[in-house]
C-alpha positions as CSV (number, residue, x, y, z in Angstrom):
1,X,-18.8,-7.4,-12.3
2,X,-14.7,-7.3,-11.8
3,X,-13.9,-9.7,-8.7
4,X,-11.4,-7.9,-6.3
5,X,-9.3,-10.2,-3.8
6,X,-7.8,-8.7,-0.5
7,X,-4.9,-10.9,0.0
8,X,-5.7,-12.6,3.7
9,X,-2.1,-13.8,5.5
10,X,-3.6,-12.9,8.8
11,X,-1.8,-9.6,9.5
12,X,-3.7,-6.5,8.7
13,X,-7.0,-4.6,9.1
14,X,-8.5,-6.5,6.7
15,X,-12.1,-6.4,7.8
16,X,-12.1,-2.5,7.8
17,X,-10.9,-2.7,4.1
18,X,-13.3,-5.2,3.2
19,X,-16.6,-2.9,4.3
20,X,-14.5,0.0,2.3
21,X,-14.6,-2.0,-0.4
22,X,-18.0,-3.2,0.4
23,X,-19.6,0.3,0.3
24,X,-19.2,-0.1,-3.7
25,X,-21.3,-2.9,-4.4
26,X,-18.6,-4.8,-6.0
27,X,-17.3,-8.5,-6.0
28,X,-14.7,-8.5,-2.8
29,X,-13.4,-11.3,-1.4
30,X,-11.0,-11.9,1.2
31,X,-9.2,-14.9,0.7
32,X,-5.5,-16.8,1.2
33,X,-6.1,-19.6,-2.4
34,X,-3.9,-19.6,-5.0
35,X,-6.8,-20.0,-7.8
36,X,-8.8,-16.9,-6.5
37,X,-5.7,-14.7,-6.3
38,X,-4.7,-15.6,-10.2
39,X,-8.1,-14.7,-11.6
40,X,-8.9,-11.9,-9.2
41,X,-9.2,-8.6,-11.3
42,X,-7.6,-6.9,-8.9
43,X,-5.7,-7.4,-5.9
44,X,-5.5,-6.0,-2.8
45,X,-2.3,-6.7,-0.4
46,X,-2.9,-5.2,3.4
47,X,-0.5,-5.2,6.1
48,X,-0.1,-3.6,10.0
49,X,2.9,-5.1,11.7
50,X,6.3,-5.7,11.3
51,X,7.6,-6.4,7.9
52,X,9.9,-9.8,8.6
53,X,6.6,-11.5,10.2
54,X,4.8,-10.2,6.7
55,X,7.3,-11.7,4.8
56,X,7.0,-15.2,7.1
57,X,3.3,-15.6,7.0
58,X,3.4,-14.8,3.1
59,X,6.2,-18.0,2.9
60,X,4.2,-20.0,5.3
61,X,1.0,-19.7,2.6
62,X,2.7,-20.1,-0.5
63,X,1.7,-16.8,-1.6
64,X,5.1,-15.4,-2.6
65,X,5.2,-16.5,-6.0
66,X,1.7,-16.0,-6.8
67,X,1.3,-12.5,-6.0
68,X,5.0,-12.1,-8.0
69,X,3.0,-14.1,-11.0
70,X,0.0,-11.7,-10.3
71,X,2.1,-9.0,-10.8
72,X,3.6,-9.9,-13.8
73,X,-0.1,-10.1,-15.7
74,X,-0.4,-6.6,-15.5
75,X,-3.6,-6.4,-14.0
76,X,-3.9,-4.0,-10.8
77,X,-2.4,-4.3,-7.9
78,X,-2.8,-2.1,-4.5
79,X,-0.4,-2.2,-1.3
80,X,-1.6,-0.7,1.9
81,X,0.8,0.7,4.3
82,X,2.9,-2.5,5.5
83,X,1.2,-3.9,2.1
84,X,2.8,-1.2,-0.1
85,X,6.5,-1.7,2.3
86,X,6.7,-5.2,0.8
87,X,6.6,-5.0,-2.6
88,X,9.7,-3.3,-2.1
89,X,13.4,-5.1,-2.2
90,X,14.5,-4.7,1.0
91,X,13.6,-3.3,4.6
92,X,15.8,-2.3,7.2
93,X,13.1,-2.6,10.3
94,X,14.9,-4.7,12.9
95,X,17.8,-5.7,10.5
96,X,17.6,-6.2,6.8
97,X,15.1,-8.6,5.5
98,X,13.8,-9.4,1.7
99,X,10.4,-8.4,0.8
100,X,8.8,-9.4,-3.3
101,X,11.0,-7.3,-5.1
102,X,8.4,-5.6,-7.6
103,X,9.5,-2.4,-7.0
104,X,13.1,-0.8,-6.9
105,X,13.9,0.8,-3.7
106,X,13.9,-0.1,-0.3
107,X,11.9,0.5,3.3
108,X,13.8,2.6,5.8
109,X,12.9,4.3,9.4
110,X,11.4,7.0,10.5
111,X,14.4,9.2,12.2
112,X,13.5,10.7,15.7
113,X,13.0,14.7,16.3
114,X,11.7,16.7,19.1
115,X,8.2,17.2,19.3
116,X,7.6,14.5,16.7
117,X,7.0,10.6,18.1
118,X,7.5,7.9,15.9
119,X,5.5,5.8,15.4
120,X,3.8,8.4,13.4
121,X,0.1,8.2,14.2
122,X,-2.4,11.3,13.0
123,X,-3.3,12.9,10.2
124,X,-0.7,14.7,7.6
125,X,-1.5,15.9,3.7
126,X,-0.4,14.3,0.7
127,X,1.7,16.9,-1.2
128,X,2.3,16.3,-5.5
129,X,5.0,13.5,-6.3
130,X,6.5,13.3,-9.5
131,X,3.9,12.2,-11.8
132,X,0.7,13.0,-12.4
133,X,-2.3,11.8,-10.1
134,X,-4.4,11.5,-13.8
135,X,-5.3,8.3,-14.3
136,X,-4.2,7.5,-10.6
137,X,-5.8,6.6,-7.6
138,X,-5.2,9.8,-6.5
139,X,-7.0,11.4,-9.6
140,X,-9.0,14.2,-8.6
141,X,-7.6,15.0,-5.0
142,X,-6.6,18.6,-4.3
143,X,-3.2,18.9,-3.3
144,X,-2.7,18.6,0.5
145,X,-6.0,16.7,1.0
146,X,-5.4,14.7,4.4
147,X,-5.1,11.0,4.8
148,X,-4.5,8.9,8.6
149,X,-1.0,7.4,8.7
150,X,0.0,4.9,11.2
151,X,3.7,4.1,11.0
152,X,7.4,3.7,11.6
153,X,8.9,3.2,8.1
154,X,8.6,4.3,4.9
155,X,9.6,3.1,1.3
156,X,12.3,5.2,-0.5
157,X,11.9,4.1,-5.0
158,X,14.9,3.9,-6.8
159,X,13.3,5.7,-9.3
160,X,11.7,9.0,-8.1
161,X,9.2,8.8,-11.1
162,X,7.5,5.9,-9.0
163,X,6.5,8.5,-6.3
164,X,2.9,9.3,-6.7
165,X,2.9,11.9,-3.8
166,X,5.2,12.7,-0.1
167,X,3.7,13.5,2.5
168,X,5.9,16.0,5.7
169,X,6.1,14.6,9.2
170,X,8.7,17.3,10.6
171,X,11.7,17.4,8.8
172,X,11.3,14.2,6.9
173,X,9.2,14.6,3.1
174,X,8.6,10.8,3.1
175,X,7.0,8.9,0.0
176,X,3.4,8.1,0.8
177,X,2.0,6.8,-2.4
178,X,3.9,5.1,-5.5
179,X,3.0,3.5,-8.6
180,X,4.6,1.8,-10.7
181,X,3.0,0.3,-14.2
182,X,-0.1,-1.8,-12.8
183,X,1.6,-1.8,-9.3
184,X,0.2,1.3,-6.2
185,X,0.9,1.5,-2.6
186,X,-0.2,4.0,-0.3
187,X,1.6,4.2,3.3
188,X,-1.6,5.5,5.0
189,X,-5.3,3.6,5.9
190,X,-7.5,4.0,3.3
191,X,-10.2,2.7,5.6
192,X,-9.3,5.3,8.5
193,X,-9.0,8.4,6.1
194,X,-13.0,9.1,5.7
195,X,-14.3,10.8,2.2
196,X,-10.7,10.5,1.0
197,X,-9.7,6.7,1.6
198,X,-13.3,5.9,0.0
199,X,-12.2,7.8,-3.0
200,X,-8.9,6.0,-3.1
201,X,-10.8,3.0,-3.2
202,X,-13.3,4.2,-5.8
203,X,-10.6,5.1,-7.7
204,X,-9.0,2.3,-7.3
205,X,-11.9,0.2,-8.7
206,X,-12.5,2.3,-11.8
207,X,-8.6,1.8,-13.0
């Protein structure tokens, strides 16, 4: 049975994720060790908050370097709104901070527009990126299948091929679910998003 760790650094809804997880039978763990992270099959890195704190808490562990060395093995890894924000360079919420740098690109706001609120909170479709969702965690999702965002930034790739699918919130098309190589992200809750954040997560298991 594969051993999947959800990354703990004490910001995120990590016991939602974990029953998600849970409802597969399969070897979760949460946990913050260095050991369990390396030999983890997979790994999952959550996040709600703000994206400098993230980055602080992440320092304060000593996890930096090994989810950057977990990375770097190849084996799958899976961001989760703030989560998939900071494996991007750079962020610009509330000045311009570093994140791990596995992905090219960088994590920019939401702009403001009448009838539209930011944060964004609701439910919004996920509309075809520019790769294929084959082989995916989106595999086998119909076009404009809704997910549950909660958020007021969003990661723009260097390279558009990363872009898995966008998703519309007024006039802004944002990028709502990358990958790139062994690396995914998705900016909206899995674990909020019913039938189709549990099939993320199936998916997600079967890579």
């Amino acid at each position: 049975m594969q051993k999947i760790v959800i990354v703990d650094y004490e910001l995120g809804n990590i016991n939602n994720i974990f029953r998600a997880f849970r409802h597969f039978k399969v070897d979760v763990k949460v946990s913050h060790k260095k050991e369990e992270i390396a030999f983890a099959d997979k790994l999952i890195l959550p996040g709600v908050g703000a994206f400098s704190k993230a980055m602080a808490d992440l320092r304060k562990k000593d996890l930096i370097d090994p989810i950057k060395e977990y990375a770097k093995s190849g084996k799958h890894l899976m961001g989760i709104c703030l989560g998939l924000q900071l494996l991007f360079a750079k962020s610009h919420e509330f000045g311009l901070h570093d994140g791990l740098a596995l992905v090219e690109g960088e994590v920019v706001k939401l702009g403001k527009e009448k009838g539209f609120k930011v944060p964004f909170m609701g439910w919004s479709e996920l509309l075809k990126g520019e790769q294929t969702w084959e082989g995916t965690i989106l595999e086998g999702f119909a076009e404009k299948t809704f997910a549950y965002f909660v958020h007021s930034f969003y990661v723009v790739p260097k390279r558009i091929e990363n872009i898995l699918s966008y998703t519309q919130y007024g006039h802004y098309k944002f990028c709502s679910s990358i990958r790139s190589g062994n690396l995914h992200g998705i900016q909206f809750h899995p674990e909020l998003s019913g039938k189709a954040g549990l099939k993320i997560i199936e998916n997600f298991i079967n890579l």
